[in-house]
TORVO-915410 format. One line per field, with one value per residue (C-alpha): residue in three letters; chain; x, y, z. Coordinates in Angstrom, 3 decimals. Layout:
TORVO-915410
sepa ala; ...
tordo A; ...
u X; ...
v Y; ...
w Z; ...
END
This chain:
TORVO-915410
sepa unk; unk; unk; unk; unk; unk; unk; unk; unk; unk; unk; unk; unk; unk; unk; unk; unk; unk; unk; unk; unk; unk; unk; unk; unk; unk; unk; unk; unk; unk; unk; unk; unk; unk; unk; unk; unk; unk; unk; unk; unk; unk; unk; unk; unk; unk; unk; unk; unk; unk; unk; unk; unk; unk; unk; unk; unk; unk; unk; unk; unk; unk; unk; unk; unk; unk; unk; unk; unk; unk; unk; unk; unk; unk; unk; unk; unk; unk; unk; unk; unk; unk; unk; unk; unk; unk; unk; unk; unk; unk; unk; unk; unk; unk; unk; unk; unk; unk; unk; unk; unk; unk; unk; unk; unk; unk; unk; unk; unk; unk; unk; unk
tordo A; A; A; A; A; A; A; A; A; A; A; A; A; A; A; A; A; A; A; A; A; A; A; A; A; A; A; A; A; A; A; A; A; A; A; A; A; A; A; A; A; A; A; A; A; A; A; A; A; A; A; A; A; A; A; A; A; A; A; A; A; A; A; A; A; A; A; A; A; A; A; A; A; A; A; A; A; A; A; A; A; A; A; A; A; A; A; A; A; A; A; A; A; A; A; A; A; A; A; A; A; A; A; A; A; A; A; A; A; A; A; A
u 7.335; 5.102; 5.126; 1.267; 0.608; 2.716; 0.137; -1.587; 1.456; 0.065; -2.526; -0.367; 2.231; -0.251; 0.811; 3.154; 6.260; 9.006; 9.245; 10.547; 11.909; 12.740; 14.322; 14.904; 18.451; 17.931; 16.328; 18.888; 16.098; 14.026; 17.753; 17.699; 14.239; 14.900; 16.094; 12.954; 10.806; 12.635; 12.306; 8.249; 8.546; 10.598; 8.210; 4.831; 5.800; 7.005; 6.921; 5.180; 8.402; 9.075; 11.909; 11.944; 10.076; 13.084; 13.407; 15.071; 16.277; 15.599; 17.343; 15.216; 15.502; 19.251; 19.194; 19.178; 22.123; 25.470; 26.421; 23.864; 23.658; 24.469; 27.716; 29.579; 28.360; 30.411; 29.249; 25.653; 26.458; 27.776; 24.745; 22.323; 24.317; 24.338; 20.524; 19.101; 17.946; 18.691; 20.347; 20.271; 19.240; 19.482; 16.221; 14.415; 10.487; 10.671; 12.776; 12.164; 16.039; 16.120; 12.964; 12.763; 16.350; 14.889; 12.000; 13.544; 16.557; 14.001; 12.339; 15.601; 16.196; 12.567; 12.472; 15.852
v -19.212; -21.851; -25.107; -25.024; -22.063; -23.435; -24.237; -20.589; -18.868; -18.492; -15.924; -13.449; -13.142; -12.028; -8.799; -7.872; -6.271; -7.315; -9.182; -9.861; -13.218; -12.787; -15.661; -15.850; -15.769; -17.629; -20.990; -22.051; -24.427; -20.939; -20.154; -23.386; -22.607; -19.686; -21.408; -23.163; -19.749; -18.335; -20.760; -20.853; -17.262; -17.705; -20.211; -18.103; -14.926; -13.315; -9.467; -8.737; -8.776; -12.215; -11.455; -12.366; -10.075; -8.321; -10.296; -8.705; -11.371; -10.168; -11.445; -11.315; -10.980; -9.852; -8.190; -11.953; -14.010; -13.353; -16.124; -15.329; -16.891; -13.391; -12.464; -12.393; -9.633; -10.717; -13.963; -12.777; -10.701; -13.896; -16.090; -13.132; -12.966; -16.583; -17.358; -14.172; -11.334; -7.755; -7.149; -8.283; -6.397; -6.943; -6.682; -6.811; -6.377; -6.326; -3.809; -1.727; -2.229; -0.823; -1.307; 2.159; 1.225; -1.527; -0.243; 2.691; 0.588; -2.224; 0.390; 1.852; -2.072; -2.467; 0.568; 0.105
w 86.324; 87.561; 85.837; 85.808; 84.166; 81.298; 78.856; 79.596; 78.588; 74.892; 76.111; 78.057; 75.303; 72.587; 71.314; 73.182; 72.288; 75.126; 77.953; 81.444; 82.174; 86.284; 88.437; 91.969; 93.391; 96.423; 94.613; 91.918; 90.768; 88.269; 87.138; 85.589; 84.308; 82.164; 79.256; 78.732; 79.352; 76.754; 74.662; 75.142; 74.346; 71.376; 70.203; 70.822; 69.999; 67.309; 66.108; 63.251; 61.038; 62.035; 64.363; 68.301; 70.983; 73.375; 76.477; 79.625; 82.872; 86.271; 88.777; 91.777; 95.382; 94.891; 98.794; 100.344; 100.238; 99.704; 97.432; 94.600; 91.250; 89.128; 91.612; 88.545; 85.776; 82.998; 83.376; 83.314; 79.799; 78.526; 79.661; 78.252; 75.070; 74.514; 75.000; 73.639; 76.179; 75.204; 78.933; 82.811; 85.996; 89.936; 91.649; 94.861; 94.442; 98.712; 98.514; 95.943; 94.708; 90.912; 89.800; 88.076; 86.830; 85.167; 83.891; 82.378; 80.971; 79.517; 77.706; 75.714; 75.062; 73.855; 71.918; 69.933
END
């Protein structure tokens, strides 16, 4: 999600068939960013029938902080709904926290 790599982002979508879009709880500042990744993806990628790759949100570093960005799940269905991922999950990469969960669950959301 670093601004600098924007202009590489071209090469790492090319073929693929879903995609993470992960933001970090504690720094409201790559919440606000994920409507413009999604919208590079949107741009850049498209599956062979034309339609839009699946995009998942991660929500990062969920075990710091109490007052996190995704406290509220409904509103993170709506937000998902509204700008096109395929589902949501809590993470911690530190921890380990549901990173098969997500994995798995991407998959089934991929594989529709």
């Amino acid at each position: 999600g670093q601004e600098r790599f924007g202009n590489m982002t071209r090469v790492y979508y090319r073929e693929a068939m879903g995609a993470f879009i992960v933001f970090d709880v504690t720094r409201p500042s790559t919440f606000e960013a994920i409507s413009k990744w999604k919208e590079d993806l949107d741009s850049k990628l498209t599956l062979p029938n034309g339609k839009h790759v699946s995009a998942v949100l991660l929500a990062n570093k969920c075990d710091q902080g109490k007052d996190m960005l995704m406290n509220n799940g409904i509103k993170m269905d709506q937000f998902c709904k509204e700008n096109g991922f395929v589902g949501w999950f809590e993470t911690s990469a530190k921890a380990s926290r549901n990173i098969y969960q997500y994995i798995l669950g991407t998959c089934q959301c991929f594989f529709r």
